[in-house]
C-alpha positions as CSV (number, residue, x, y, z in Angstrom):
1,X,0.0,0.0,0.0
2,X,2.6,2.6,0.7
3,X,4.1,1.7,-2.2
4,X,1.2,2.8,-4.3
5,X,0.8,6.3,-2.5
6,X,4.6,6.8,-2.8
7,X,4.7,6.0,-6.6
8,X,1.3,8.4,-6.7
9,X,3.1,11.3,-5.1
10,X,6.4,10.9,-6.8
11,X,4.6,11.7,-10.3
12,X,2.2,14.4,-8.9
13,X,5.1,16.9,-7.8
14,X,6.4,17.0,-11.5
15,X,3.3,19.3,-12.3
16,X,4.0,23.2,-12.0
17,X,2.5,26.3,-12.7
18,X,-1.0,25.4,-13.1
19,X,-3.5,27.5,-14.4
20,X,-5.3,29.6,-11.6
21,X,-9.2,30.5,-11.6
22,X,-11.7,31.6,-8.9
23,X,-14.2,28.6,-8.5
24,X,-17.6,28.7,-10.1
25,X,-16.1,31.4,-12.8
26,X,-18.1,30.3,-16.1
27,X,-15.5,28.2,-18.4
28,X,-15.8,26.6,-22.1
29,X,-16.1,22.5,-21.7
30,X,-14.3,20.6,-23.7
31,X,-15.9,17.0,-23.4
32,X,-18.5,17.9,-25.5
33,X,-20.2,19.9,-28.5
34,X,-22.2,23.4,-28.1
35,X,-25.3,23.4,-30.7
36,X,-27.4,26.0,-31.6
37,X,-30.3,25.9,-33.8
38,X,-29.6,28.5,-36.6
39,X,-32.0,28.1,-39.3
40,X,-34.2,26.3,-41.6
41,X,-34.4,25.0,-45.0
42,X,-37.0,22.6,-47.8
43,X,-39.4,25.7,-46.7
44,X,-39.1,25.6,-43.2
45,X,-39.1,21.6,-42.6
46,X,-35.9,20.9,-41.9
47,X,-33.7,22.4,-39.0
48,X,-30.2,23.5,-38.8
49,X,-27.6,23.3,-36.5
50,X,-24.7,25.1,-35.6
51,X,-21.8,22.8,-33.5
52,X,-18.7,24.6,-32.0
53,X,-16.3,22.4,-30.4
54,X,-13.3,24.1,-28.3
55,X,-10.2,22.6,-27.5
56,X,-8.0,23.6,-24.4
57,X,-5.4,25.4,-26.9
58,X,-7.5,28.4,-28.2
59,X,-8.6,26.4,-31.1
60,X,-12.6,26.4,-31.8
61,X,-14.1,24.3,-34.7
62,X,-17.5,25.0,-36.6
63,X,-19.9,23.1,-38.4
64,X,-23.7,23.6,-39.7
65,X,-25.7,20.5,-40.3
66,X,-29.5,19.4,-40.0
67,X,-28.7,16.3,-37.0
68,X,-29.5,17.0,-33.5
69,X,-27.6,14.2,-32.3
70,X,-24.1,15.4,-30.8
71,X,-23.4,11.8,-30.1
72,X,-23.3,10.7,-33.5
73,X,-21.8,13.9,-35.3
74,X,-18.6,14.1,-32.6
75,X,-17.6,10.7,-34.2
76,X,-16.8,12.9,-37.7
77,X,-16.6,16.8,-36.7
78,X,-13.6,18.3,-35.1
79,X,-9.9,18.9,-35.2
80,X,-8.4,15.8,-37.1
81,X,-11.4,15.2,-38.4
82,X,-14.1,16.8,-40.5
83,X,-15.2,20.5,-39.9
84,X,-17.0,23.9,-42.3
85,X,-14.7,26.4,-40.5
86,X,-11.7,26.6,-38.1
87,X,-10.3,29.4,-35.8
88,X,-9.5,30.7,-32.2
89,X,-11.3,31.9,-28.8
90,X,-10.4,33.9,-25.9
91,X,-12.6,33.7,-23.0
92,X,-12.5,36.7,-20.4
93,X,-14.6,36.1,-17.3
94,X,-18.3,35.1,-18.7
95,X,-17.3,36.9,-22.1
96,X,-16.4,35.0,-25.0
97,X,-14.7,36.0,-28.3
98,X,-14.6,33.6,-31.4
99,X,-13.2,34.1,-35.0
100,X,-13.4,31.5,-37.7
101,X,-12.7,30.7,-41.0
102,X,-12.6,28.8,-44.1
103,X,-9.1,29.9,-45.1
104,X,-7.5,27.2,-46.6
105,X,-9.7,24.0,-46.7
106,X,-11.2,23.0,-49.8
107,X,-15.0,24.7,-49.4
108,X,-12.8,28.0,-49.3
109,X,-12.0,27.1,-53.1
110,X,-15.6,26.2,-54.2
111,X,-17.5,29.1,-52.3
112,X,-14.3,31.7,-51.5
113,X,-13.1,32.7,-48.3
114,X,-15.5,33.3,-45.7
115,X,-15.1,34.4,-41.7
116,X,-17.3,34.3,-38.7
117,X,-16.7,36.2,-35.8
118,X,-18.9,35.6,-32.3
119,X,-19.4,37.9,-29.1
120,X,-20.8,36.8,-26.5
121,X,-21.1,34.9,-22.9
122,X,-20.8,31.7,-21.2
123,X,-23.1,31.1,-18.0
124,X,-22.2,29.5,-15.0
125,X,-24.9,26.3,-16.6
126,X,-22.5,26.1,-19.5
127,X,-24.7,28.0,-21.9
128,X,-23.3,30.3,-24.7
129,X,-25.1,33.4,-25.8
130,X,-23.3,34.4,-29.0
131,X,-24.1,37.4,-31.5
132,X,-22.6,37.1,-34.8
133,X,-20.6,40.0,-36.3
134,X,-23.1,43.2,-36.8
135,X,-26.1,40.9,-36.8
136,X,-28.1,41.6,-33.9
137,X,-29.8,38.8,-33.2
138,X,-28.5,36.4,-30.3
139,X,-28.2,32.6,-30.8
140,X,-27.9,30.9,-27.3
141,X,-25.9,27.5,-28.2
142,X,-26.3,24.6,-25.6
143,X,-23.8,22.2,-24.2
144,X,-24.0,18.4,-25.0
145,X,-21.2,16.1,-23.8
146,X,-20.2,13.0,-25.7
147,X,-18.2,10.0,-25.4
148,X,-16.0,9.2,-27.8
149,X,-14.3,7.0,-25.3
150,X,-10.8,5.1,-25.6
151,X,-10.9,1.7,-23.4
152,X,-7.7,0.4,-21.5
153,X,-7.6,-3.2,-20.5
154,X,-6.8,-3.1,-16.6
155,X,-6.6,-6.1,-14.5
156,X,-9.2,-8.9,-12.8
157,X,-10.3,-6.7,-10.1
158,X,-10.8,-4.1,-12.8
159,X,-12.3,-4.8,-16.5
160,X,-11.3,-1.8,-18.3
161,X,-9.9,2.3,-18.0
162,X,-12.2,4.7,-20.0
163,X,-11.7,7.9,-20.9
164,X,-13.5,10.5,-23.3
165,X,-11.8,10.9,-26.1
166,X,-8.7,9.5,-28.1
167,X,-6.0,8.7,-25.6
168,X,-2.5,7.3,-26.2
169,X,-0.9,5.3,-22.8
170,X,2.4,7.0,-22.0
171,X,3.4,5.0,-18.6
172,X,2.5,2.2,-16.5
173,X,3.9,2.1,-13.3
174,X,4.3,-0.8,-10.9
175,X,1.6,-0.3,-8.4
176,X,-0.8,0.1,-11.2
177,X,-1.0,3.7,-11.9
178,X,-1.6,4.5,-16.4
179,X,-0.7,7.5,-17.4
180,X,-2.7,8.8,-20.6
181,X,-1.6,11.6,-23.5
182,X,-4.2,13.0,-25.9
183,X,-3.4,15.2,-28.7
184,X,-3.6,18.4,-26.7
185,X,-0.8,17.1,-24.2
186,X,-3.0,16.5,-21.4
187,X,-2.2,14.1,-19.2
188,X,-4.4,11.9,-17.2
189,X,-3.5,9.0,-14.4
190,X,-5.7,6.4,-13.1
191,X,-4.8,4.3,-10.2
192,X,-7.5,1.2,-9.1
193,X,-7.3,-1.2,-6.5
194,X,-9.3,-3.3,-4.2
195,X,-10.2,-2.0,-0.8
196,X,-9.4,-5.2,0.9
197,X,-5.4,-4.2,0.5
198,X,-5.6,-0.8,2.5
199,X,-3.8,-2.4,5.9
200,X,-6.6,-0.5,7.9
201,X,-9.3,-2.4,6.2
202,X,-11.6,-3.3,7.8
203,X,-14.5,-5.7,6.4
204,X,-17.4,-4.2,5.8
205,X,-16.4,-1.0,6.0
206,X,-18.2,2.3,4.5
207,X,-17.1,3.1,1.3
208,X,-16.9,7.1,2.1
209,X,-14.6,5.8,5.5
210,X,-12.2,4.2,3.2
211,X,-11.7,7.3,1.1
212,X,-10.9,9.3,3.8
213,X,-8.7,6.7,5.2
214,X,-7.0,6.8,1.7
215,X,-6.9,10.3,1.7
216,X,-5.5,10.7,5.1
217,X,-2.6,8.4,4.1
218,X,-1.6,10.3,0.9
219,X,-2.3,14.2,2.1
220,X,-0.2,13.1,5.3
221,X,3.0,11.4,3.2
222,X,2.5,14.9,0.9
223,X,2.2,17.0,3.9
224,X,5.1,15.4,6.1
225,X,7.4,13.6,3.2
226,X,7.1,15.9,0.3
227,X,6.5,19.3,3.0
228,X,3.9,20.6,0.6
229,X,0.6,22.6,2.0
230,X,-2.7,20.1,1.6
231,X,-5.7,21.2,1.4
232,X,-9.5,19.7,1.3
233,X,-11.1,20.9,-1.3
234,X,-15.0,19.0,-1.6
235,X,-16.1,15.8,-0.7
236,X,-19.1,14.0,-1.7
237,X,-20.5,11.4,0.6
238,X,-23.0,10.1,-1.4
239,X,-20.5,9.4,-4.3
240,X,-17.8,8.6,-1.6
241,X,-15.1,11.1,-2.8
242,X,-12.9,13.2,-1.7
243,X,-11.1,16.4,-4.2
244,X,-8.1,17.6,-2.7
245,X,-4.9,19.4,-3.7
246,X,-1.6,19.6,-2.5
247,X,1.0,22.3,-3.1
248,X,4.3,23.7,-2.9
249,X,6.7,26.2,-4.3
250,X,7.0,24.6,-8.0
251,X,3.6,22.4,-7.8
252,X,-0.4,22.9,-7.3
253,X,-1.8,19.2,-7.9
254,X,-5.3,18.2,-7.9
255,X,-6.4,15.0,-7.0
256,X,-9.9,12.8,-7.0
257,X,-10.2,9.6,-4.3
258,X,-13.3,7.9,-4.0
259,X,-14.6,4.1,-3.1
260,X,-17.3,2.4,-5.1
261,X,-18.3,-1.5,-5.0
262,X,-15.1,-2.4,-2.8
263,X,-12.8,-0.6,-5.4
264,X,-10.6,2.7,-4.3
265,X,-9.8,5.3,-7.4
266,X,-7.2,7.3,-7.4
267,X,-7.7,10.3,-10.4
268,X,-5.4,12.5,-11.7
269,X,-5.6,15.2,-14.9
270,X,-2.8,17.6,-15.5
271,X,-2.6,20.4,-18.4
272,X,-1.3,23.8,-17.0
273,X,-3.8,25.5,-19.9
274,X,-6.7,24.5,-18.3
275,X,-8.5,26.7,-15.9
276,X,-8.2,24.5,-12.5
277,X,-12.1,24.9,-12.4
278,X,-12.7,22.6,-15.6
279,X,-10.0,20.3,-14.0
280,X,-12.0,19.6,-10.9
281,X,-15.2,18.8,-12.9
282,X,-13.0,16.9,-15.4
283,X,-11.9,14.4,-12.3
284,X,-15.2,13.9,-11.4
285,X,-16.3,12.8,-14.5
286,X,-13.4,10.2,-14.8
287,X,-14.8,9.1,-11.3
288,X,-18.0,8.5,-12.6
289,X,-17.2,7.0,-16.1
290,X,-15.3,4.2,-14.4
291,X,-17.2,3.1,-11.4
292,X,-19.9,2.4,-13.6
């Protein structure tokens, strides 16, 4: 067991400089596609959508089609994949700026150049409210997240890893701990491991008393070992987790434990370029993907 926390620490101090942001400040997601109904066509009897899909980067992709299924249209639209019009955002507090274009793909040649520009906000429920260039109407575009989900074989105790999206592993350490790339550079870690090896075990025991007796074992080695500050961020009894970070000089690391059907999680995401806000929620999604 202590091997396992030490391996989990030793990795988890390599982060720096991450991003800073006030909790509950509205933020773009990036596990899903924002649609909008634009328009219609066939004399009013078929809808059309707008999809904008943002990437932690600064890079926002566009596409207009009659499907209100995010689902099925994330398997085809987006970077690497197929998309109308390509560009950048900035996002300022609640405000949002977005410019896109054509320039360079092969509609640009068959219908010339053309260039959207958004103002707008994002709300605190994840909704944008975008105006585009001098038009003055307002097109509010929902969020829907998808799974396009990469599946890691894991061990007896624990079918399979899933994560959204297309991940690449970049290390497995010996206690069990993967360590995930995706195309943006973020990196993710998932540790999993029967309850029944924590040495205070005891059987029977409440799932939310083992994650604190997890999380009282790592914060403590951070705290004491590694001399960093430790903090309790949330907890959740009735998903028995526990969000916490521990910091230093060089490091500000985030971390998700939680217990579910006898198994203890151990969740970690790092990317410096995203807010620590969409981290936390990012976590907690991993949580709840995988005890499934």
């Amino acid at each position: 067991m202590r091997l396992l926390i030490m391996l989990t620490g030793a990795f988890f101090t390599l982060a720096t400089d991450c991003y800073s942001q006030q909790k509950n400040t509205p933020a773009v997601s990036f596990n899903g596609l924002y649609i909008s109904k634009t328009g219609t066509v066939a004399d009013g009897k078929i809808d059309v959508y707008t999809y904008l899909r943002f990437y932690n980067d600064g890079s926002v992709y566009s596409q207009t089609v009659s499907s209100l299924d995010a689902q099925a249209v994330s398997a085809w639209f987006g970077r690497y994949k197929q998309y109308a019009q390509k560009g950048y955002y900035q996002v300022k507090g609640p405000k949002v700026d977005i410019q896109l274009s054509n320039k360079g793909l092969a509609d640009a040649r068959l219908e010339g150049e053309q260039q959207t520009m958004y103002e707008g906000n994002v709300s605190a429920d994840n909704r944008l409210c975008l105006t585009a260039g001098s038009e003055k109407k307002e097109n509010c575009f929902n969020f829907y997240p998808v799974m396009d989900t990469t599946v890691k074989k894991y061990s007896q105790h624990k079918a399979n890893i899933k994560l959204p999206g297309e991940w690449k592993v970049k290390q497995i350490l010996e206690g069990g701990q993967v360590f995930f790339i995706n195309a943006d550079s973020t990196i993710a870690a998932m540790a999993v491991f029967p309850a029944s090896e924590m040495e205070s075990y005891k059987e029977g025991q409440d799932d939310f008393v083992t994650t604190e007796t997890y999380y009282e074992w790592d914060s403590n080695y951070m705290r004491d070992e590694r001399k960093m500050t430790v903090k309790k961020i949330t907890e959740n009894k009735d998903k028995s987790f526990i969000i916490w970070n521990a910091k230093d000089q060089y490091n500000d690391n985030n971390f998700l434990f939680g217990t579910h059907n006898g198994l203890v999680y151990n969740i970690m995401i790092y990317d410096k370029k995203m807010p620590v806000e969409q981290q936390l929620r990012y976590i907690e999604m991993l949580y709840d993907l995988n005890k499934e």
